[in-house]
N, C-alpha and C positions, 0 to 999 in steps of 0.2 A: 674307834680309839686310835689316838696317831701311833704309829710304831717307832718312828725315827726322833731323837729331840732337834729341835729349831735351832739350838745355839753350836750343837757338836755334833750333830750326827750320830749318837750316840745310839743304838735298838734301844729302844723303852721296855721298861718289864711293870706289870701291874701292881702295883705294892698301898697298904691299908693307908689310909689318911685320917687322921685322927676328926671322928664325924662326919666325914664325907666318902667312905666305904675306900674302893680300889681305885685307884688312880695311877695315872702313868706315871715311871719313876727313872729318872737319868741317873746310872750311878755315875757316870762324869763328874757330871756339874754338880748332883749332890742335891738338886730338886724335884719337886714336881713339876710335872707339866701337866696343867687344867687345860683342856681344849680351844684354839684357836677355831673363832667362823667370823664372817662378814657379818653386819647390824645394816638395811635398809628400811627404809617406810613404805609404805604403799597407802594409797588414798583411794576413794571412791571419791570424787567433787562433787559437789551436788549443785545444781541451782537455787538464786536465793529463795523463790518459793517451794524449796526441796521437793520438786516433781516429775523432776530430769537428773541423770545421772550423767558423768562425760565419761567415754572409753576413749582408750587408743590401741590403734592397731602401730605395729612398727614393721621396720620392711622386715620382709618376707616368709610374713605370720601371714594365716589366712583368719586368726580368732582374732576377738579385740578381748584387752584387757588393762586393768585397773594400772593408773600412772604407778612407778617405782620407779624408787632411786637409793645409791650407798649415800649410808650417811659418812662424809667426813673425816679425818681427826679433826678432833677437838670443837666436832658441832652436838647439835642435840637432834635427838630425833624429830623437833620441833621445829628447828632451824633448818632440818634437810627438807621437811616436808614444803613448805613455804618457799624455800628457793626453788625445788625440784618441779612444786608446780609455775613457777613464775619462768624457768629455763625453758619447759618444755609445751609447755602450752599460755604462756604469757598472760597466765590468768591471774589475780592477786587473791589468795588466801584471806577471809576475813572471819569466818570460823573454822574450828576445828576441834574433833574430840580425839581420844586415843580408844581405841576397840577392844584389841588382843594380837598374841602375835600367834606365829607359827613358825618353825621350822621347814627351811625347802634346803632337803638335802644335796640335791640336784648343785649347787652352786653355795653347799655349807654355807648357807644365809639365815639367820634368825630375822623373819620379817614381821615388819611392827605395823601393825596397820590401824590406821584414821579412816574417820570419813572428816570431810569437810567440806564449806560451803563456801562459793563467790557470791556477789550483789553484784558483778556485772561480766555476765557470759558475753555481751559482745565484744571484751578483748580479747580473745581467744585466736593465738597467732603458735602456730605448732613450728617448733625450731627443727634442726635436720634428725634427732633422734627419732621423730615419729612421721610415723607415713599417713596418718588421718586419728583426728581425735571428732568424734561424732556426741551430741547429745542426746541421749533417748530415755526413753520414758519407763519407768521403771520394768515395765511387760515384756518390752522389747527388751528391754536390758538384760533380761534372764534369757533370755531367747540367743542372745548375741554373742556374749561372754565365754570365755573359752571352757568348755566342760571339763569335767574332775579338774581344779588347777585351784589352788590356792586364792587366786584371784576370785571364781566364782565362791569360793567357800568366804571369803569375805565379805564379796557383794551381797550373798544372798542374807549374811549378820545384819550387814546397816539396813538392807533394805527393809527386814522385814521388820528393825526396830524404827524405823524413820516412818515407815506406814504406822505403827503403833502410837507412836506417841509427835507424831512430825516435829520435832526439833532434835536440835544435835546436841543439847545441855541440859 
């Protein structure tokens, strides 16, 4: 719960909100304050015979993990996903689904995660955010992935529904 309000400094005190229980209350300002966090995407890429997954490692990670990026103002979680992979790995987006998200409190993020797929892995050009983005095969993939991390907990969603029914629609 934030303690301070955003606009005055005010100490926040928890007070009832009509249907939505206790919520933080500025008597300042004379409003609520509902929670402030970052909105990012994360994606698993798949290749287009969805058989290969891409990680990326960034510097000074020793795990690889699933592309991320903030979304925006004023984009769509759809619109960051598609730049996000064309910035950083110069690949073009040509499908894509939405998964589930999750919370990573670590950096108050609500992250929204896709899998998606390219029809052409040989443009694959990693800009200065990442230190190696690697292709691997679903086996490896599990093997690779950074443990307990949000990341693996999504990869292992697509992957095990992409082996089930291989398509992403």
């Amino acid at each position: 719960m934030m303690k301070f309000c955003y606009a005055c400094g005010t100490e926040l005190h928890a007070k009832e909100c009509d249907g939505e229980g206790l919520i933080p209350y500025c008597d300042t300002c004379q409003v609520f304050r509902f929670p402030i966090f970052s909105t990012a995407i994360s994606t698993a890429v798949l290749n287009k015979e969805r058989n290969k997954v891409l990680l990326i490692r960034q510097y000074n990670m020793e795990d690889y993990i699933l592309l991320a990026g903030y979304i925006n103002r004023g984009e769509t979680a759809e619109e960051t996903l598609i730049r996000e992979v064309k910035e950083e790995v110069g690949l073009e987006v040509d499908e894509y689904k939405y998964m589930r998200s999750m919370y990573f409190e670590r950096s108050n993020t609500l992250m929204l995660n896709f899998v998606s797929v390219t029809h052409d892995e040989s443009l694959l050009q990693i800009n200065q955010e990442v230190e190696q983005a690697e292709w691997f095969t679903f086996d490896e993939a599990r093997k690779v992935i950074k443990k307990q991390s949000l990341a693996e907990s999504f990869l292992l969603t697509i992957l095990e529904q992409t082996e089930a029914n291989n398509s992403v629609g």
